[in-house]
N, C-alpha and C positions, 0 to 999 in steps of 0.2 A: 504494500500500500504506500502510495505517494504520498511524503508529509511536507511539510512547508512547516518556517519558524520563523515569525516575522518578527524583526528587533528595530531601534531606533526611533523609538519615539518616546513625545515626552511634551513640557514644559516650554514656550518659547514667547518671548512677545514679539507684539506686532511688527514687520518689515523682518524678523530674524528667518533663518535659515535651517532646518534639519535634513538629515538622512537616511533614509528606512533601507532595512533590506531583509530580503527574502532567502533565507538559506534551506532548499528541494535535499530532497534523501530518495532513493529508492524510486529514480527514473533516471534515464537517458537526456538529462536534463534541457542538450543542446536541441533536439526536436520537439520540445514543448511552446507553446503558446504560452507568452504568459500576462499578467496583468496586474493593477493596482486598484481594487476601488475602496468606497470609504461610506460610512453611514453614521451622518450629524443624528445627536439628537431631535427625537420624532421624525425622524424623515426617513425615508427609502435606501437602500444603499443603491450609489449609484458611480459607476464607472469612472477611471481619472486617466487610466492611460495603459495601454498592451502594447506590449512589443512580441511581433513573430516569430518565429524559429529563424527567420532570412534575415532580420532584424528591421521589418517592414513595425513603425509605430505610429499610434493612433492618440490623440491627447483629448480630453474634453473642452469644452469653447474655455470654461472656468480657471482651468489652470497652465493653458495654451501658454507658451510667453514665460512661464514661472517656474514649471515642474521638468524635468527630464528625466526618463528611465531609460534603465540599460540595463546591459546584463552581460555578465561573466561567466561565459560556459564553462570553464577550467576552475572554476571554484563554485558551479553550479547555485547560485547567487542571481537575482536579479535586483537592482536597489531603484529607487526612488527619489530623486534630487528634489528638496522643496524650498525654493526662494520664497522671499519677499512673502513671507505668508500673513494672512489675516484672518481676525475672528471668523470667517465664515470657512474657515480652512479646518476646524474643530471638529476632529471625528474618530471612529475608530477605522484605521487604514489595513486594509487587507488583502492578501496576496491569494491570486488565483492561479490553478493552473486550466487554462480555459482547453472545455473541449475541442476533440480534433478528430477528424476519420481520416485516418493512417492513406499513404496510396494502395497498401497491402489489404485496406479493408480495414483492419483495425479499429478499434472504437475508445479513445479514451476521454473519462469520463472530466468533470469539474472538478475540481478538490480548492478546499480553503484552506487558508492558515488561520487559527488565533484571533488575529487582530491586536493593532499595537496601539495606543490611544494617543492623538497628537493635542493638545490643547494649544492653541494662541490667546494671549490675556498677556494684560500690562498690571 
């Protein structure tokens, strides 16, 4: 079973800077899809940014400009760059490994990590 262990968050006020990252176990890490989303207080969880196995990345309109993710195959690692953050940036941040169907057919599923809690406050 694929596990995920997302660290790097925490404490920051507003315009500061943190770093999340995702440390996968127990997959082939570089042929995964993988992702960042986040779910504020009463709200939805909703998507912040995937990057694909080719390193093809997608960001939301929100953190466009602010955020960067990447990822390190050879440490099976994907991280999370977060600038210039603000209170609407307060959530718990969550690493995905997004489903995929293999060329072989293969089917792999969604798996979550945790979740790591970022608070912005002055």
């Amino acid at each position: 079973q694929v596990q995920l262990v997302e660290s790097g968050g925490g404490l920051v006020q507003p315009g500061g800077s943190l770093r999340l990252s995702c440390a996968a176990s127990r997959t082939i890490f570089s042929t995964n899809d993988m992702g960042w989303y986040r779910q504020a207080p009463g709200k939805e969880r909703e998507l912040v940014a995937v990057i694909n196995s080719g390193g093809s990345i997608l960001y939301s309109d929100s953190v466009k400009g602010r955020f960067t993710i990447s990822r390190d195959n050879a440490k099976a690692t994907v991280h999370l760059q977060m600038n210039n953050l603000n209170p609407e940036d307060t959530a718990v941040y969550y690493c995905k490994r997004e489903p995929q169907v293999l060329p072989s057919g293969v089917r792999r599923f969604a798996v979550w990590g945790q979740g790591t809690l970022v608070t912005v406050s002055s």
